[in-house]
N, C-alpha and C positions, 0 to 999 in steps of 0.2 A: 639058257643064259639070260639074267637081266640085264636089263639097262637105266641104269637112274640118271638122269637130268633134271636140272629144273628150266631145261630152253632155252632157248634166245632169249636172253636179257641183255638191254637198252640202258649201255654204262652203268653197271652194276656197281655200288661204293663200299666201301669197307667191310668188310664181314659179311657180304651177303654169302647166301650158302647158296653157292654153284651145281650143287649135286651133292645126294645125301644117300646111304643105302638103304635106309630103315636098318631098324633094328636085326643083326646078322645071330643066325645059330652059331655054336660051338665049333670050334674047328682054323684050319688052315685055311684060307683064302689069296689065291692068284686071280687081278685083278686088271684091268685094262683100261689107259686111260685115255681120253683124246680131251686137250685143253685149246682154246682159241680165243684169242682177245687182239683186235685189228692195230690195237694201240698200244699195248705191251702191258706190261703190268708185273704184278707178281698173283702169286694164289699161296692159299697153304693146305696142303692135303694133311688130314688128323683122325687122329683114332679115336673114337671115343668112347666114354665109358658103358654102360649098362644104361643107364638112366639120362645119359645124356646131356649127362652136367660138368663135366670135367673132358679136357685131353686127354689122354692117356700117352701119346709120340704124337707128335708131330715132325712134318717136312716143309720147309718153304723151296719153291719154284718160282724160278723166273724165267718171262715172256718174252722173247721179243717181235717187235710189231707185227705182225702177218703169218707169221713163223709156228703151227699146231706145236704143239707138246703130243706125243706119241708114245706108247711102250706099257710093258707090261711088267708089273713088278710084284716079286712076290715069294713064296708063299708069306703069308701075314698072319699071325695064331690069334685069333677071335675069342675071348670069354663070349657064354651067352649074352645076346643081345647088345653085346657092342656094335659100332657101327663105323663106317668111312666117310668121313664129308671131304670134300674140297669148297674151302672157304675162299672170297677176294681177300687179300693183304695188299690193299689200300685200294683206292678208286681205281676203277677203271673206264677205258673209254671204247665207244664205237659197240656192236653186236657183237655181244662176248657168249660162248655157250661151250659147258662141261658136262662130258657123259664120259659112265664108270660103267665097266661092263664085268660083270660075275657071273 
């Protein structure tokens, strides 16, 4: 199983990319997430394209203060080399940290 994060980050703002999968094979993907920001916020979890220029779906979620985001959702149908990020959707505050588990 992987794990993608990009760690504990120190109020993270807009659009940082929280967790990214790399580039994914073909197929169906079940996916696991844990979200945590002390301060609340929002994030947006997205699909994206091959090349990694375009969304393809996206979700937005919202935080509240203290309170992880948990759960597993899924199956997701992957073209070659799409991928999963969870982005911020707008500033956030305090040690905020997302990992995607496949």
């Amino acid at each position: 199983m992987a794990w993608d994060s990009a760690g504990l980050l120190s109020s993270p703002v807009s659009d940082t990319v929280l967790a990214d999968t790399g580039a994914l094979t073909a197929g169906a993907l079940t996916v696991t997430l844990i979200i945590y920001a002390p301060g609340g916020g929002g994030v947006e979890l997205q699909q994206r394209n091959p090349t990694n220029t375009t969304t393809v779906m996206a979700q937005k979620l919202n935080i509240y203060g203290g309170i992880p985001i948990t759960g597993s959702i899924g199956p997701i149908l992957f073209s070659l080399n799409e991928r999963l990020r969870i982005v911020a959707d707008g500033d956030l505050t305090g040690d905020v940290q997302v990992s995607v588990f496949h």
